[in-house]
C-alpha positions in Angstrom: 154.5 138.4 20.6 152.2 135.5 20.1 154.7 132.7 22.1 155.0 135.7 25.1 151.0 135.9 24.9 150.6 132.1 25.5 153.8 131.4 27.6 152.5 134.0 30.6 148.9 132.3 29.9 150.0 129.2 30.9 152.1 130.4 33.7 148.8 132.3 35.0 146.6 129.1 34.3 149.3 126.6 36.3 149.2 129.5 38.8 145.6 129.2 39.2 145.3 126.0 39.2 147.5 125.4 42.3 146.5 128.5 44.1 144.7 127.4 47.2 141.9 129.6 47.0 141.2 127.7 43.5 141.6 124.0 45.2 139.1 125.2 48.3 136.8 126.0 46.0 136.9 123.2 43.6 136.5 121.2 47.0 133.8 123.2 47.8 131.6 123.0 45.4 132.3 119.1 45.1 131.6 119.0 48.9 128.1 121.1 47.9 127.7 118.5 44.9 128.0 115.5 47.2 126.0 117.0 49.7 123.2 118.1 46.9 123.4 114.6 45.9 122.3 112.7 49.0 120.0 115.4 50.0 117.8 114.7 47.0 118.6 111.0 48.1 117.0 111.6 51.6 114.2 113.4 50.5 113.1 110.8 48.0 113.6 108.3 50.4 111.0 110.5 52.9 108.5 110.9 50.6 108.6 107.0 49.8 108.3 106.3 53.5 105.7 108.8 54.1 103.3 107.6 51.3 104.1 104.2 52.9 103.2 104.8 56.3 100.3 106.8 54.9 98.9 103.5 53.3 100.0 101.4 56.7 97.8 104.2 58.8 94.6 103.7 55.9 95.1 99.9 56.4 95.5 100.1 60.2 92.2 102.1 60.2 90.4 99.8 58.1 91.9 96.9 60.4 90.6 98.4 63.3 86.6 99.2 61.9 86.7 95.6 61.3 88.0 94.8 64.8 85.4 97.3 66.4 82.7 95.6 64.2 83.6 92.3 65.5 83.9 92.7 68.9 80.3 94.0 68.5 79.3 91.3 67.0 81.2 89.4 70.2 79.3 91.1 72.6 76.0 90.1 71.0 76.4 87.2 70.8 78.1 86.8 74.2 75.0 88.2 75.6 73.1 85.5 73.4 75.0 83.0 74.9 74.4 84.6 78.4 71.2 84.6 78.3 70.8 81.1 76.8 73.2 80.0 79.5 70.6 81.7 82.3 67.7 80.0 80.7 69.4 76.7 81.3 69.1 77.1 85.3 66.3 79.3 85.3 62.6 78.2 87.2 59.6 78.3 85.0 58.6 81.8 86.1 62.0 83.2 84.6 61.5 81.0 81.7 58.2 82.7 81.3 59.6 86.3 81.9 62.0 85.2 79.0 59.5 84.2 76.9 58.0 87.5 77.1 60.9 89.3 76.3 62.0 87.6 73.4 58.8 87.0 72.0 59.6 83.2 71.7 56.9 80.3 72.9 57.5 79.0 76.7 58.1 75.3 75.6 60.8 76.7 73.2 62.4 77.8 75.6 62.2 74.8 77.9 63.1 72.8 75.0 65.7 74.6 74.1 66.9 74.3 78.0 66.7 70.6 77.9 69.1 70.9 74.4 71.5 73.0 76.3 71.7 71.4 79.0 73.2 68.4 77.2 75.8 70.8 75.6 76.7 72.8 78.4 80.1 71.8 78.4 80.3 73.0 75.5 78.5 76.4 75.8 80.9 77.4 79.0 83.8 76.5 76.7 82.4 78.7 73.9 81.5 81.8 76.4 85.3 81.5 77.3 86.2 81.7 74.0 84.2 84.9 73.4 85.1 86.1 76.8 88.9 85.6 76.3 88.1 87.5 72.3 86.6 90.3 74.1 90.0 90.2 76.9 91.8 90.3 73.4 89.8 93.0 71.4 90.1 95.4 74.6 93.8 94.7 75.3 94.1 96.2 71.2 
């Protein structure tokens, strides 16, 4: 009774374990496995990437305060530089005017003139300098 209870188990169990609806199965749920697997994969991956290019955006943000801040500080001095550069050709009565407006003494300014004037080589290349900065700055 007991060898005729095993023998048709095991003829049931090999008759399982061929049946095709068994092997599709088995190949199913490894397929769902596999594909459970590299999902996870993917999304850890995302998540990675996206706290990354979170921190790139914060650091591209900060990167571009710093660039605004400097091309302000560009532009003032550029228009230092400008109006330096107008003082070099300017007559007395503009020197004056100058003087008024920037609350500096009339001779400081003509001295200052006869300084620049010896350096004005030197200013023009600066003033390209900031002009091709600001080119730069704007072009970002």
């Amino acid at each position: 009774m007991i060898l005729k209870w095993v023998v048709t188990a095991v003829a049931v169990a090999i008759m399982v374990l061929f049946s095709s609806q068994y092997f599709m199965r088995w190949k199913l749920v490894e397929i769902y496995v596999t594909a459970k697997k590299k999902m996870d994969s993917l999304e850890r991956k995302w998540e990675e990437q996206n706290k990354t290019t979170k921190k790139e955006i914060a650091s591209l943000n900060r990167k571009l305060e710093v660039m605004e801040t400097c091309k302000l500080i560009l532009e003032e001095q550029k228009n230092k530089y400008i109006l330096i550069s107008d003082a070099i050709t300017s007559p007395l009565t503009e020197i004056k005017s100058m003087a008024s407006r920037t609350g500096l003494d009339p001779q400081e300014i003509k001295d200052m003139c006869r300084n620049l004037e010896n350096k004005q080589d030197e200013i023009l290349e600066i003033l390209g300098r900031i002009s091709q900065a600001t080119d730069v700055q704007d072009k970002c």
